[in-house]
C-alpha positions, 0 to 999 in steps of 0.5 A: 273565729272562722278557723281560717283566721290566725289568732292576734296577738290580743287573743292569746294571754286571754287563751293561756290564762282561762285554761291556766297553762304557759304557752309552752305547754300549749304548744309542745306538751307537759314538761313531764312528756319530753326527752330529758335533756343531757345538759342542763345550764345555769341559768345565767349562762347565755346560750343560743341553741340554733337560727330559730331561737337567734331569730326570737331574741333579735326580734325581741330585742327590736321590740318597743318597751310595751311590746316587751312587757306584753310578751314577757307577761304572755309566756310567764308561767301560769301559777 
C-alpha cells in the first residue's frame, strides 16, 4: 500500500486474524481502557444509540446474504 490507499473490504479479516483482535479493538482500544457504561442492556433488547448506529444497521440490512455473512464473520470476536 502506498498509504494513500483505503484498504478493500478483502484486506481487513486478514489484518483482524493475523494480529488476533476484533475490529473494535483495532479501532477504539481494549475494552478494559473505556468508560464503564452506567447502563448495561440485555442482550435482547433492541436499541439504537443514535444516527450512526441507525445508519449501520439500515445498510446492513440492505446487504446481499454473502455480504451479511462476510461482515458477521469480520467483526467476530477473534479467540
Amino acid at each position: 500500500m502506498t498509504g494513500r490507499e483505503t484498504p478493500g473490504f478483502r484486506w481487513l479479516p486478514a489484518r483482524r486474524a493475523a494480529l488476533g483482535r476484533s475490529l473494535d479493538e483495532l479501532i477504539v482500544g481494549p475494552v478494559s481502557s473505556q468508560a464503564p457504561r452506567d447502563v448495561v442492556r440485555e442482550a435482547s433488547e433492541l436499541y439504537i444509540g443514535n444516527a450512526e448506529e441507525r445508519n449501520l444497521l439500515v445498510r446492513y440490512r440492505t446487504l446481499p446474504p454473502m455480504r451479511r455473512q462476510a461482515l458477521l464473520a469480520l467483526i467476530k470476536p477473534a479467540k
